[in-house]
CHARMM-style PDB file with segment names, atoms N, HN, CA, C and O in Angstrom:
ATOM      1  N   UNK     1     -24.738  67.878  -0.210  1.00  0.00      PROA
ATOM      2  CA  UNK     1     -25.709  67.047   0.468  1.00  0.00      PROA
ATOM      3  C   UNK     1     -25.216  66.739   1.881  1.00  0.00      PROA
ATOM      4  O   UNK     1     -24.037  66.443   2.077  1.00  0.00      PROA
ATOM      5  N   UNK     2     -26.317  66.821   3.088  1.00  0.00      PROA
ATOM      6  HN  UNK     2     -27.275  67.061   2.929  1.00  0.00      PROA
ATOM      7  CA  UNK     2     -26.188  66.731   4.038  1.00  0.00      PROA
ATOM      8  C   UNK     2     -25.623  65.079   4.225  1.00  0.00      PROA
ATOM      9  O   UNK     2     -25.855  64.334   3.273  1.00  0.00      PROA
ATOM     10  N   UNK     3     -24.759  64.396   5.648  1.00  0.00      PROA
ATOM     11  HN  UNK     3     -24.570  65.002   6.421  1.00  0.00      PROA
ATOM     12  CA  UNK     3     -24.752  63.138   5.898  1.00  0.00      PROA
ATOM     13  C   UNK     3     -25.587  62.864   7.076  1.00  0.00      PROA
ATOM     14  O   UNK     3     -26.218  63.879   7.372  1.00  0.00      PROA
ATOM     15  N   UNK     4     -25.816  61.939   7.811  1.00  0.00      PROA
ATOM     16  HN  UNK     4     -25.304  61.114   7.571  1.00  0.00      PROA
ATOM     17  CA  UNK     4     -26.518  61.226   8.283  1.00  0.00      PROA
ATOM     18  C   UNK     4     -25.904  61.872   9.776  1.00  0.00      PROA
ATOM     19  O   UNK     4     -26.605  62.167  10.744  1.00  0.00      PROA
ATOM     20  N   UNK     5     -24.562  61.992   9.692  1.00  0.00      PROA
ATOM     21  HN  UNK     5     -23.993  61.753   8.906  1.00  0.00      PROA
ATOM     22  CA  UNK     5     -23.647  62.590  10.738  1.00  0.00      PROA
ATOM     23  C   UNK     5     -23.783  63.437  11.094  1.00  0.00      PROA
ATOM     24  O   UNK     5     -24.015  63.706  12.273  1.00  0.00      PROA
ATOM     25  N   UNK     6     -23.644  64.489   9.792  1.00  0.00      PROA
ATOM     26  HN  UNK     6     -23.456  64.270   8.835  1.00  0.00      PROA
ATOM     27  CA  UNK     6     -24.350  66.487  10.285  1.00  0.00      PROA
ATOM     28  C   UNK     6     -25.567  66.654  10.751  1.00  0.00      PROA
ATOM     29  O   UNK     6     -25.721  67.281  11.799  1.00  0.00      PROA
ATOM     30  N   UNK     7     -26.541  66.177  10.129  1.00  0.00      PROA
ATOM     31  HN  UNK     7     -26.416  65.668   9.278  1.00  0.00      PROA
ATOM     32  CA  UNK     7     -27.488  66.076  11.070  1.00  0.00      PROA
ATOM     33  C   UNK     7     -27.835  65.385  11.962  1.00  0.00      PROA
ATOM     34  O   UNK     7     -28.899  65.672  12.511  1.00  0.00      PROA
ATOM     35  N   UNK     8     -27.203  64.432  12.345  1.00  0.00      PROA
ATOM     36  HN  UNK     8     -26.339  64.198  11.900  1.00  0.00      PROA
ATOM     37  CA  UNK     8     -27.382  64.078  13.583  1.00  0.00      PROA
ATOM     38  C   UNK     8     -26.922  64.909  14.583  1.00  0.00      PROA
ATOM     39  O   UNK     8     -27.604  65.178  15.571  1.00  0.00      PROA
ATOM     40  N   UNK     9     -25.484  65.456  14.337  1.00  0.00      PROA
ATOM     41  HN  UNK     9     -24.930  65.237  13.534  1.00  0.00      PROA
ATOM     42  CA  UNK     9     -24.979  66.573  14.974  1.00  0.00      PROA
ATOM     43  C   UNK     9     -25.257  68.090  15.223  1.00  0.00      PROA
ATOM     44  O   UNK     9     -24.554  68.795  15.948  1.00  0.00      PROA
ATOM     45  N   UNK    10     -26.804  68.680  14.266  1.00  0.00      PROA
ATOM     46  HN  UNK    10     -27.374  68.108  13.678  1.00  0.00      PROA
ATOM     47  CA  UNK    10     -27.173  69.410  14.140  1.00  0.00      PROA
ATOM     48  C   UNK    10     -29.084  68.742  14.936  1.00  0.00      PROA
ATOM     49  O   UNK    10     -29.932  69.604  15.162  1.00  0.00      PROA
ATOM     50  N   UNK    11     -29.277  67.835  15.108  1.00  0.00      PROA
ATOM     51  HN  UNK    11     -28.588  67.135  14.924  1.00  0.00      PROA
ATOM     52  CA  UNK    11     -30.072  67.234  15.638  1.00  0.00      PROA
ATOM     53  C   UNK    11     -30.181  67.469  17.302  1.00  0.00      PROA
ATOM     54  O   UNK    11     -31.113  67.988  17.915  1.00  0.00      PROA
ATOM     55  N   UNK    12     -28.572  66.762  17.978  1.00  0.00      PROA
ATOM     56  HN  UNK    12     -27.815  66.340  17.479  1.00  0.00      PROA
ATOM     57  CA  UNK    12     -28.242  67.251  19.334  1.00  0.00      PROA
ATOM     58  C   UNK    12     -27.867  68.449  19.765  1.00  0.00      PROA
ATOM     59  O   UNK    12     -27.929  68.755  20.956  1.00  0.00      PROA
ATOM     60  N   UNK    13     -27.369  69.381  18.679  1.00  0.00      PROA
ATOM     61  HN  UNK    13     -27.319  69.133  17.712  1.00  0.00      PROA
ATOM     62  CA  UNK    13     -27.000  70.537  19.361  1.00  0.00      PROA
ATOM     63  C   UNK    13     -28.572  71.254  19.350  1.00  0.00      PROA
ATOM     64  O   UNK    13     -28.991  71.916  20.299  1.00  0.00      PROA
ATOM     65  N   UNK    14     -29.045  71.096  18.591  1.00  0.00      PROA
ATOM     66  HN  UNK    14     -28.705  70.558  17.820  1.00  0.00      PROA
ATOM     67  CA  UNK    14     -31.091  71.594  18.754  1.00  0.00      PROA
ATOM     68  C   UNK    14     -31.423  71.349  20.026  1.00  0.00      PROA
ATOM     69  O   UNK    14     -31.384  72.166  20.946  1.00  0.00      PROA
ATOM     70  N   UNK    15     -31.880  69.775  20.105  1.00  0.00      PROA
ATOM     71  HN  UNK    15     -31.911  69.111  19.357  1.00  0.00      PROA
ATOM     72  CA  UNK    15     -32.012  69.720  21.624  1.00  0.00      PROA
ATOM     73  C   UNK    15     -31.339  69.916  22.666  1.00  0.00      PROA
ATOM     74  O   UNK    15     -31.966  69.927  23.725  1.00  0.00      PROA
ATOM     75  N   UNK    16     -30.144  70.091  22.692  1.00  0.00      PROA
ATOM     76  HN  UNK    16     -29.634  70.083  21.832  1.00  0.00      PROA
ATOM     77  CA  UNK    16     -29.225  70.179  24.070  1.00  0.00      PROA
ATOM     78  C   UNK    16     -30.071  72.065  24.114  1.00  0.00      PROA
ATOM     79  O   UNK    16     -30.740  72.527  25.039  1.00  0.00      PROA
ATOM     80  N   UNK    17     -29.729  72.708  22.880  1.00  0.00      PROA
ATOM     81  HN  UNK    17     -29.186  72.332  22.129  1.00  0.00      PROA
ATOM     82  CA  UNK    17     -30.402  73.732  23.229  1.00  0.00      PROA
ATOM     83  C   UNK    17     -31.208  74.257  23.613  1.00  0.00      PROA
ATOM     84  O   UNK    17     -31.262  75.403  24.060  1.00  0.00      PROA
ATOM     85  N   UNK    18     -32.560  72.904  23.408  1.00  0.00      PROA
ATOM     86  HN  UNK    18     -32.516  71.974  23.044  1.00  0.00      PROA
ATOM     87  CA  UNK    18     -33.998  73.437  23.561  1.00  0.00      PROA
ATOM     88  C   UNK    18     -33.857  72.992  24.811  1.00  0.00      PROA
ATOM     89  O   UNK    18     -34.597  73.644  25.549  1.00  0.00      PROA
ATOM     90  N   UNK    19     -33.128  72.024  25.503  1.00  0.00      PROA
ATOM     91  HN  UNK    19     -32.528  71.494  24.904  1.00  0.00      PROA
ATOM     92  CA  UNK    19     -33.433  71.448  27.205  1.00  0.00      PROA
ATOM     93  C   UNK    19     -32.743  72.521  27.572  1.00  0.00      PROA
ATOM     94  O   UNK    19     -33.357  72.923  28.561  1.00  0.00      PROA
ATOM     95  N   UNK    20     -31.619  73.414  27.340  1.00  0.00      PROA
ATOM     96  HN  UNK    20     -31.120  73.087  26.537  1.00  0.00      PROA
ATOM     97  CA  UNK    20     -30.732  74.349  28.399  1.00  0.00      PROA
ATOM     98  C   UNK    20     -31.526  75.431  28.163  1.00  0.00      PROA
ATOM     99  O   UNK    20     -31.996  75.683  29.273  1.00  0.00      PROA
ATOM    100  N   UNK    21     -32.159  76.588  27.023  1.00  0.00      PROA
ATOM    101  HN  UNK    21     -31.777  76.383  26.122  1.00  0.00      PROA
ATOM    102  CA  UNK    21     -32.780  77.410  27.337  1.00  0.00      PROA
ATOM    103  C   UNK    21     -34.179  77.459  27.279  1.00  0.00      PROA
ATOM    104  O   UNK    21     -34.793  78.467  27.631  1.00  0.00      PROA
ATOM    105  N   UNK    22     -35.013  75.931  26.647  1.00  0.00      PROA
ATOM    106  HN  UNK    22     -34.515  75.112  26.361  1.00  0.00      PROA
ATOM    107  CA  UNK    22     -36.177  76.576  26.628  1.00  0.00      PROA
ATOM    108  C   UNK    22     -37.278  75.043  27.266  1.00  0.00      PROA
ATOM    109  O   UNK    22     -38.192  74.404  26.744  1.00  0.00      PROA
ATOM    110  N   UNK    23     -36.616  74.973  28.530  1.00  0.00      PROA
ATOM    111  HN  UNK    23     -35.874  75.492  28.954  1.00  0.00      PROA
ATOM    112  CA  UNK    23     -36.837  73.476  29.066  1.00  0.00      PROA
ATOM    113  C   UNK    23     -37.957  72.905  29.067  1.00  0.00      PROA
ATOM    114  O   UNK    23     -38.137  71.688  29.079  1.00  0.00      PROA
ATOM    115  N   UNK    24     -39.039  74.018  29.051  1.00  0.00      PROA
ATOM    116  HN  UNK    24     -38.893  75.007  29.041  1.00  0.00      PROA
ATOM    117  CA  UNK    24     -40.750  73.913  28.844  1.00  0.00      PROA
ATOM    118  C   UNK    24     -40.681  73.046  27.504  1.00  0.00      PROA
ATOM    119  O   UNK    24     -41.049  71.887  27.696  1.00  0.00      PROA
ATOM    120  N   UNK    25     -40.361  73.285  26.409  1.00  0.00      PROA
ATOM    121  HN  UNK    25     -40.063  74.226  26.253  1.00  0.00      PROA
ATOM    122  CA  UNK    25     -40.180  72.567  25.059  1.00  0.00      PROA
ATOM    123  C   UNK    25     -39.649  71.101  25.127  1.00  0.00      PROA
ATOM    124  O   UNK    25     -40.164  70.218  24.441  1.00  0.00      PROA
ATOM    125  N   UNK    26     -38.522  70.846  26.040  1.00  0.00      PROA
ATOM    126  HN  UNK    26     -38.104  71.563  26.597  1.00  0.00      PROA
ATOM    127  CA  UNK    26     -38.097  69.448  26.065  1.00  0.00      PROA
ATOM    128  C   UNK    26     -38.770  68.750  26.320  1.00  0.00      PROA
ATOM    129  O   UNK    26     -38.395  67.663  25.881  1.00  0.00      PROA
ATOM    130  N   UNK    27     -39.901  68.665  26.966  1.00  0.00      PROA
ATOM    131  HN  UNK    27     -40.206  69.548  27.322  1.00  0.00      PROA
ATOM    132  CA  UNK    27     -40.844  67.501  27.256  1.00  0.00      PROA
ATOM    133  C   UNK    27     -41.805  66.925  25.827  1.00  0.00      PROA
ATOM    134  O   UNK    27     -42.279  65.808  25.619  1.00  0.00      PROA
ATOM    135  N   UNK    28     -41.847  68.029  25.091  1.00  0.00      PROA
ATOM    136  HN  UNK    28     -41.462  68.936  25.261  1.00  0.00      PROA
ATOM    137  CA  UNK    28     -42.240  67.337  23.753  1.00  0.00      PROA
ATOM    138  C   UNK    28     -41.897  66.745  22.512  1.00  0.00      PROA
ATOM    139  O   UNK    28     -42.498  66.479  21.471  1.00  0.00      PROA
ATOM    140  N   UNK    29     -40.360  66.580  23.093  1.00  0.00      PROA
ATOM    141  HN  UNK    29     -39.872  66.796  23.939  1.00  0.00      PROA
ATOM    142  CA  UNK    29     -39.579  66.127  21.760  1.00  0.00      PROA
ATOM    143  C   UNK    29     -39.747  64.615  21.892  1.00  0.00      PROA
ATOM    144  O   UNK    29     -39.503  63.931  20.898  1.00  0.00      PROA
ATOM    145  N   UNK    30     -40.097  64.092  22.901  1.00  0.00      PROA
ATOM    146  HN  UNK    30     -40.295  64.647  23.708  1.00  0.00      PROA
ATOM    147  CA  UNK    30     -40.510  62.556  23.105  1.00  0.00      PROA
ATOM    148  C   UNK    30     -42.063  62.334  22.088  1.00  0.00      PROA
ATOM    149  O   UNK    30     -42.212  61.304  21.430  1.00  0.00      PROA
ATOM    150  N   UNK    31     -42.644  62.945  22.093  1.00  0.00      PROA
ATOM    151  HN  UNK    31     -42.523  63.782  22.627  1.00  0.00      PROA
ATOM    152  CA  UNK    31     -43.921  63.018  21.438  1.00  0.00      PROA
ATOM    153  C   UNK    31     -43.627  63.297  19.893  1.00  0.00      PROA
ATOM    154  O   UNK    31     -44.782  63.641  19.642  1.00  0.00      PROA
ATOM    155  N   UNK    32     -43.136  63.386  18.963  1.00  0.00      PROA
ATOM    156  HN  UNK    32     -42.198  63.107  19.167  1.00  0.00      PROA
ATOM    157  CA  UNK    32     -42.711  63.595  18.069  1.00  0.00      PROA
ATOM    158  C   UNK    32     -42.217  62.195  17.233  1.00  0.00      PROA
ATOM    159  O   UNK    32     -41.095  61.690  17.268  1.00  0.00      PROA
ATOM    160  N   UNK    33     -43.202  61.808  16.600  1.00  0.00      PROA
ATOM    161  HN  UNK    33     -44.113  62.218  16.571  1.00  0.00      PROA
ATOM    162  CA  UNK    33     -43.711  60.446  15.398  1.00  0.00      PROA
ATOM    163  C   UNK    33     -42.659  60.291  14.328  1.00  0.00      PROA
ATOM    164  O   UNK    33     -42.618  59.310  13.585  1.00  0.00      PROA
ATOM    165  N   UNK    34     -41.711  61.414  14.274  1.00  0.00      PROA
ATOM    166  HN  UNK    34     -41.744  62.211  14.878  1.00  0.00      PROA
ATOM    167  CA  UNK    34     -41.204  61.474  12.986  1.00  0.00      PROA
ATOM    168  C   UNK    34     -40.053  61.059  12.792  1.00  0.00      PROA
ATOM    169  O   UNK    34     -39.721  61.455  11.675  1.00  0.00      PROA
ATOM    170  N   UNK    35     -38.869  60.205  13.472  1.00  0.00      PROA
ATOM    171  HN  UNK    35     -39.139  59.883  14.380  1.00  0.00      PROA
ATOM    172  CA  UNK    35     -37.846  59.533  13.766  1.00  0.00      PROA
ATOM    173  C   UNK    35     -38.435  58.028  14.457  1.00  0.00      PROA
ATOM    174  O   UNK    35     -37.681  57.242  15.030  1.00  0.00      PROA
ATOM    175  N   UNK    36     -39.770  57.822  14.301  1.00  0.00      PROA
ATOM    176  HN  UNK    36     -40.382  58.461  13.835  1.00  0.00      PROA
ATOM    177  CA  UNK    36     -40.322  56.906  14.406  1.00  0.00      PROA
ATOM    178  C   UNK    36     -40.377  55.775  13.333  1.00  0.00      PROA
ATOM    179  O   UNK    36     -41.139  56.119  12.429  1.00  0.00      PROA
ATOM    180  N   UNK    37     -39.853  54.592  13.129  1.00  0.00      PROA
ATOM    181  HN  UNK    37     -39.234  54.312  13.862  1.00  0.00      PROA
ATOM    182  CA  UNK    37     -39.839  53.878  11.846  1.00  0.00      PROA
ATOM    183  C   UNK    37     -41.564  53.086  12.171  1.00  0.00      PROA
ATOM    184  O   UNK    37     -42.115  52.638  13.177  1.00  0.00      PROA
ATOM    185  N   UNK    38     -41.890  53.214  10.943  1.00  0.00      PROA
ATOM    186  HN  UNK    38     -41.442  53.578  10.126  1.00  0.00      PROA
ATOM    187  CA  UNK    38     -43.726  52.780  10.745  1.00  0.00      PROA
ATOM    188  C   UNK    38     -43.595  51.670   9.682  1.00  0.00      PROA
ATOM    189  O   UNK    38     -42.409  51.565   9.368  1.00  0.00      PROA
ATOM    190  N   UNK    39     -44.228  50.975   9.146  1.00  0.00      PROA
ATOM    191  HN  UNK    39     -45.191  51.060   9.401  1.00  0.00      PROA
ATOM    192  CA  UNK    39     -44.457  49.773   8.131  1.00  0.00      PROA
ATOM    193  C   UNK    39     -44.360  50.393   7.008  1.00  0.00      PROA
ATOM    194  O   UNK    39     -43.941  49.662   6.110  1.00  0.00      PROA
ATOM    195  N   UNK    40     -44.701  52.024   6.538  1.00  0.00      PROA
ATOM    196  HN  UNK    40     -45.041  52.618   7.267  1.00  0.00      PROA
ATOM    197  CA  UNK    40     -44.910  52.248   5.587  1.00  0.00      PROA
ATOM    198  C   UNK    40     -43.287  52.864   5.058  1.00  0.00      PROA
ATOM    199  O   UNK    40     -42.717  52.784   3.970  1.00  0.00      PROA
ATOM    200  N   UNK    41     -42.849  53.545   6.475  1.00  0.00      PROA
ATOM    201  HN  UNK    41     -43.312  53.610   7.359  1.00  0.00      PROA
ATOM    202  CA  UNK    41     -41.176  53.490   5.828  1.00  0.00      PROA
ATOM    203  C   UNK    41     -40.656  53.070   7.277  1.00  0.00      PROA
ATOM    204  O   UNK    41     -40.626  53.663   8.355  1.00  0.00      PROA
ATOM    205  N   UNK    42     -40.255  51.786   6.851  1.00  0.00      PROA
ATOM    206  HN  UNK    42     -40.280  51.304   5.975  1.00  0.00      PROA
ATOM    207  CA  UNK    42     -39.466  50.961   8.345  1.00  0.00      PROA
ATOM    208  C   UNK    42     -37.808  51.564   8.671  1.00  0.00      PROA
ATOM    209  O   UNK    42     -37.188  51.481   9.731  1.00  0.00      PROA
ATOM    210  N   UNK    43     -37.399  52.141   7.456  1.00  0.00      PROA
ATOM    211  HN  UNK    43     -37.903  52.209   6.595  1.00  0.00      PROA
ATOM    212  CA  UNK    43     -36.317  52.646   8.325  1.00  0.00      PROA
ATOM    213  C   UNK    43     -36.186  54.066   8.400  1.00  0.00      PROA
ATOM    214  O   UNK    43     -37.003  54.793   7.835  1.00  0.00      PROA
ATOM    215  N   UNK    44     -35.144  54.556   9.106  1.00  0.00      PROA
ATOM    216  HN  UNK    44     -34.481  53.965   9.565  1.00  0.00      PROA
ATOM    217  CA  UNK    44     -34.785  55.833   9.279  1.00  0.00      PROA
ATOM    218  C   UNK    44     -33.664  56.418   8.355  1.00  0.00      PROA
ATOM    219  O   UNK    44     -32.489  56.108   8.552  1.00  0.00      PROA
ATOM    220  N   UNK    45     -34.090  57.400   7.188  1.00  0.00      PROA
ATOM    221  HN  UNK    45     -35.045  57.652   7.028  1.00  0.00      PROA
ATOM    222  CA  UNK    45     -33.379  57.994   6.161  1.00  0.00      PROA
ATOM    223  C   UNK    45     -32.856  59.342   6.653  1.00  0.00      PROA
ATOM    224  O   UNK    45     -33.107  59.889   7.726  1.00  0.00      PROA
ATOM    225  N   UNK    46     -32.070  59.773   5.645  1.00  0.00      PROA
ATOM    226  HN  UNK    46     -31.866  59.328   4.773  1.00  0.00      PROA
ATOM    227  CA  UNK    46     -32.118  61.273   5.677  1.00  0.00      PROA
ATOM    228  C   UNK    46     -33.121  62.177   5.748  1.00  0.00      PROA
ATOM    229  O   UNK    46     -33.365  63.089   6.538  1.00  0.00      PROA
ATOM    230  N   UNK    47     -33.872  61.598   4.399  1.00  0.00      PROA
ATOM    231  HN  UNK    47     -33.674  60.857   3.757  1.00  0.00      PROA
ATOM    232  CA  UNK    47     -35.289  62.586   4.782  1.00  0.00      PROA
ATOM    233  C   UNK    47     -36.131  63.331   5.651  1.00  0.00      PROA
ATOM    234  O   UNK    47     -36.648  64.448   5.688  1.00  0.00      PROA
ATOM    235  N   UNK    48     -36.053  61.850   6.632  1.00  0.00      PROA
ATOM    236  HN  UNK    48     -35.633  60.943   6.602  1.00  0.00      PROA
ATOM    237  CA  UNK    48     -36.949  62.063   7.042  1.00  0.00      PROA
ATOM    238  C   UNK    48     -36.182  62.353   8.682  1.00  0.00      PROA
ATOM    239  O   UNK    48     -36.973  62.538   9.607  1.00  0.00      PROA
ATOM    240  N   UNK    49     -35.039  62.376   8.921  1.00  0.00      PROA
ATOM    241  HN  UNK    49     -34.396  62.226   8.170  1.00  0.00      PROA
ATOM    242  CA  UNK    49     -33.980  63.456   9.618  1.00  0.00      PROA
ATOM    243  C   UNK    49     -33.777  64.560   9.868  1.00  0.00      PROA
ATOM    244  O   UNK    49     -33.571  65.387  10.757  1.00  0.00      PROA
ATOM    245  N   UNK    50     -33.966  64.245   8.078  1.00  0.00      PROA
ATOM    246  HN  UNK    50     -34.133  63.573   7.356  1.00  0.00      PROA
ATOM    247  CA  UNK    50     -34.024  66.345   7.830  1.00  0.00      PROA
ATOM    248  C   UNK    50     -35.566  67.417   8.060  1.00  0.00      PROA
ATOM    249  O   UNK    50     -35.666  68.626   8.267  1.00  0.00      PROA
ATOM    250  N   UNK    51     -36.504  66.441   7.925  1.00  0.00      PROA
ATOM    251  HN  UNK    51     -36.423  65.458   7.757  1.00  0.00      PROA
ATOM    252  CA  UNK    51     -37.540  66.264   8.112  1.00  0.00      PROA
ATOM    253  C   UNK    51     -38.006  66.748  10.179  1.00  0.00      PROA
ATOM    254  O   UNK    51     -38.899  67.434  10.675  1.00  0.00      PROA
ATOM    255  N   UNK    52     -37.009  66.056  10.694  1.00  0.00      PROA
ATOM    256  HN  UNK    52     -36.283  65.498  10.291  1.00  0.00      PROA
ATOM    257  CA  UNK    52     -37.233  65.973  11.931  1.00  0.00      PROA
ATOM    258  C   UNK    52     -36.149  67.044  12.399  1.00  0.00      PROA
ATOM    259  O   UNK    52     -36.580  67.598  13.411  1.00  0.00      PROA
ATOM    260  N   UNK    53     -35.156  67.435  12.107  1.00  0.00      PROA
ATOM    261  HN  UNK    53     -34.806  66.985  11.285  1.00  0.00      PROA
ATOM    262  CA  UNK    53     -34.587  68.690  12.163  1.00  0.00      PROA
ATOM    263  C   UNK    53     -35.483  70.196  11.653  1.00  0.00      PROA
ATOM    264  O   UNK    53     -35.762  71.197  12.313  1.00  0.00      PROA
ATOM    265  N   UNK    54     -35.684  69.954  10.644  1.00  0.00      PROA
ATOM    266  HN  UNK    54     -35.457  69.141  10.107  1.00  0.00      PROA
ATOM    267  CA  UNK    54     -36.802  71.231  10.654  1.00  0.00      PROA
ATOM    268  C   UNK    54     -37.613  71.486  11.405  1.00  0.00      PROA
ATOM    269  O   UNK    54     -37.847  72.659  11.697  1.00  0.00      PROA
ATOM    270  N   UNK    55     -38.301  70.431  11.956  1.00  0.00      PROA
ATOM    271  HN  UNK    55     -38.111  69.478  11.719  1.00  0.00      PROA
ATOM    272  CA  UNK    55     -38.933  70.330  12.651  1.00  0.00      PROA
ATOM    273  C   UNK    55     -38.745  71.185  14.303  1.00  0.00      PROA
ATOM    274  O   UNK    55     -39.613  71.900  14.804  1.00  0.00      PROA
ATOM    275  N   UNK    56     -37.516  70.897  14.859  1.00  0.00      PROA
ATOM    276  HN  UNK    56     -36.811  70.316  14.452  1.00  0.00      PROA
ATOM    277  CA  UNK    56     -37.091  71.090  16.031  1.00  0.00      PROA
ATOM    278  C   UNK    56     -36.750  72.831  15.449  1.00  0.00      PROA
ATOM    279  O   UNK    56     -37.064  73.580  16.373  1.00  0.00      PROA
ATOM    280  N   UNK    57     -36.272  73.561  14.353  1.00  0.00      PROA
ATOM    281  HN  UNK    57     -36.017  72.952  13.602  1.00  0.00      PROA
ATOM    282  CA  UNK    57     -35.980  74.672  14.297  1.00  0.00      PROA
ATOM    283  C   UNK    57     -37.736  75.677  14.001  1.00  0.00      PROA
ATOM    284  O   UNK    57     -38.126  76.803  14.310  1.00  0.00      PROA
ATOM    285  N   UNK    58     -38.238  74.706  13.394  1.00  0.00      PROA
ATOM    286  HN  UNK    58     -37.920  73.792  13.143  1.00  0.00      PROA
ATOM    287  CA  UNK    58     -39.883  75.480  13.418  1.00  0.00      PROA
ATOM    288  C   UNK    58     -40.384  75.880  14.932  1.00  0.00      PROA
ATOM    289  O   UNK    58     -40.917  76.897  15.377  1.00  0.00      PROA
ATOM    290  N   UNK    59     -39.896  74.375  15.651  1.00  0.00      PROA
ATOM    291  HN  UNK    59     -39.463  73.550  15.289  1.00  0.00      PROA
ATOM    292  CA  UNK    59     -40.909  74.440  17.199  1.00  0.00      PROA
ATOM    293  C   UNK    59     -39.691  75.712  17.586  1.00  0.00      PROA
ATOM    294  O   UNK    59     -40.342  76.745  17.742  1.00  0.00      PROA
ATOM    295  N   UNK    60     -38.439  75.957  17.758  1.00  0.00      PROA
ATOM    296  HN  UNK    60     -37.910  75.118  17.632  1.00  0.00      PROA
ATOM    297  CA  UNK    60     -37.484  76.597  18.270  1.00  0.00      PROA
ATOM    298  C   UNK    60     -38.298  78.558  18.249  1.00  0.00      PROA
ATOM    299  O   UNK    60     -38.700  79.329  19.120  1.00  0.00      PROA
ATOM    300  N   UNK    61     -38.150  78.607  16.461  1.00  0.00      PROA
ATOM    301  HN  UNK    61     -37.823  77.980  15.754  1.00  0.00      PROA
ATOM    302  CA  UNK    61     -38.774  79.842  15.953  1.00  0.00      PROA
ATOM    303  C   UNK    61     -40.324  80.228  16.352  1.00  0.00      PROA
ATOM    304  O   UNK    61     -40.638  81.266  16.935  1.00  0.00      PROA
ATOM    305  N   UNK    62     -41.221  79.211  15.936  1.00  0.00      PROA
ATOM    306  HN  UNK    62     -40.966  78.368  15.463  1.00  0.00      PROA
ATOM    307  CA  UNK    62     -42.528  79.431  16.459  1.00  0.00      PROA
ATOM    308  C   UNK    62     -42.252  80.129  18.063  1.00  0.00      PROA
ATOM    309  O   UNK    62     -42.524  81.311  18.274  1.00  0.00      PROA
ATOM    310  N   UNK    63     -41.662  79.200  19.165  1.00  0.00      PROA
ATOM    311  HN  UNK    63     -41.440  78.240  18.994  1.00  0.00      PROA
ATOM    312  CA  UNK    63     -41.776  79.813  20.373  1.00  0.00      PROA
ATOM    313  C   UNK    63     -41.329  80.798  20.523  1.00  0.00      PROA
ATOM    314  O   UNK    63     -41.735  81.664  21.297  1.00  0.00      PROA
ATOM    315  N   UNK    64     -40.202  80.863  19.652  1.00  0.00      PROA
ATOM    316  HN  UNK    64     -39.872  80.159  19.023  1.00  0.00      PROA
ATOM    317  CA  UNK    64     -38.952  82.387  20.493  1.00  0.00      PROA
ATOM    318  C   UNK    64     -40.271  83.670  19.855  1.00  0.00      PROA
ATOM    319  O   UNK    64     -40.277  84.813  20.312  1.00  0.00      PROA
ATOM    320  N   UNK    65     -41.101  83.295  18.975  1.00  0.00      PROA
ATOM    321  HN  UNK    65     -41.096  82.366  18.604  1.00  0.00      PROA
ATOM    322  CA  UNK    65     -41.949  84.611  18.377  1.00  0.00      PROA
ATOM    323  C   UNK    65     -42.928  84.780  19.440  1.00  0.00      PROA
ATOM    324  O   UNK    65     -43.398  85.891  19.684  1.00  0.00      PROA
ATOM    325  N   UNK    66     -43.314  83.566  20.190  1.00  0.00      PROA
ATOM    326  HN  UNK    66     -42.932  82.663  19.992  1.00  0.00      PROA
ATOM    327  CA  UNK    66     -44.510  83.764  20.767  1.00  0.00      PROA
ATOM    328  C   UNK    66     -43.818  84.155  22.362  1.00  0.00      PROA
ATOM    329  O   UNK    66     -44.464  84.752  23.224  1.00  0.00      PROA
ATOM    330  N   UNK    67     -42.920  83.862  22.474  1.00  0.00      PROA
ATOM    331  HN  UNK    67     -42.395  83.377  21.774  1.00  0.00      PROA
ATOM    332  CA  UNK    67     -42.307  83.646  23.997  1.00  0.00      PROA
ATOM    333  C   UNK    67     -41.450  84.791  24.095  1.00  0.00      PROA
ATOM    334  O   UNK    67     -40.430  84.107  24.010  1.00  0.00      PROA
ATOM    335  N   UNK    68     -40.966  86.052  24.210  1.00  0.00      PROA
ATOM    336  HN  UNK    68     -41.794  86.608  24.279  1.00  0.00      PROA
ATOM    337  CA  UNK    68     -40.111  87.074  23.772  1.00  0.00      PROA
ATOM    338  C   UNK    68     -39.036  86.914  24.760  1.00  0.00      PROA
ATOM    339  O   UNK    68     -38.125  87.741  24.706  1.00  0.00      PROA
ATOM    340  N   UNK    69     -38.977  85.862  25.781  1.00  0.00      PROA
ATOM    341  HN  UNK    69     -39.717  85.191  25.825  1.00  0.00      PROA
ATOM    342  CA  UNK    69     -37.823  86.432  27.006  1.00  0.00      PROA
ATOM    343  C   UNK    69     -36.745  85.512  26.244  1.00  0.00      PROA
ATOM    344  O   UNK    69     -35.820  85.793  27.005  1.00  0.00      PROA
ATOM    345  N   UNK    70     -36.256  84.775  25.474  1.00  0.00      PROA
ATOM    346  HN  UNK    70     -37.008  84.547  24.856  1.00  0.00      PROA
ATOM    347  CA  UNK    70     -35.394  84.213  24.951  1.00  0.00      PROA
ATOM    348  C   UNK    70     -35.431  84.492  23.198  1.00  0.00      PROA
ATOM    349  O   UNK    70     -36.311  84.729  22.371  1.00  0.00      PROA
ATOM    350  N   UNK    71     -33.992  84.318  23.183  1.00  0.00      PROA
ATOM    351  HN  UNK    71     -33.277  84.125  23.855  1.00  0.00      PROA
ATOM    352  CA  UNK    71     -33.711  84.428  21.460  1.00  0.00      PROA
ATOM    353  C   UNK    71     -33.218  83.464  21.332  1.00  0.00      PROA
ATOM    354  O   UNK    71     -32.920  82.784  22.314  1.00  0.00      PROA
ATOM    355  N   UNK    72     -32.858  82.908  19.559  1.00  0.00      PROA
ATOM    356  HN  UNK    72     -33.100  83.460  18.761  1.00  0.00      PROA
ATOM    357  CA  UNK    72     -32.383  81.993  18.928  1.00  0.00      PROA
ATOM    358  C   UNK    72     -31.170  81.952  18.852  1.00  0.00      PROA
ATOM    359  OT1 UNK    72     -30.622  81.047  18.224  1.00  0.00      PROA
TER     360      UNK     72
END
């Protein structure tokens, strides 16, 4: 099982990546609800971490398919 640590650390190395090669993408990681605490779950778990890490490797993959001048 993942800690709160690895992915956090697998969290920043995503974005440091997505701002150094794919800088068009960094402007939307601010827009992204899901490291957001809401009433219905007020705090921030693993889940929903891991949740928000997939996330950043979907947007990563989706582009590199659609965008061909960069790889993963």
């Amino acid at each position: 099982m993942e800690t709160m640590r690895e992915l956090l650390s697998q969290i920043v190395a995503l974005t440091n990546k997505i701002k150094a090669k794919y800088p068009e993408l960094y402007q939307f990681l601010d827009e992204s609800p899901l490291t957001l605490p809401t009433k219905t779950h007020p705090t921030i778990d693993l889940e929903s971490m891991k949740e928000y890490r997939d996330s950043l490797i979907e947007m990563l993959v989706n582009y590199s398919k659609t965008h061909r001048t960069n790889t993963i």
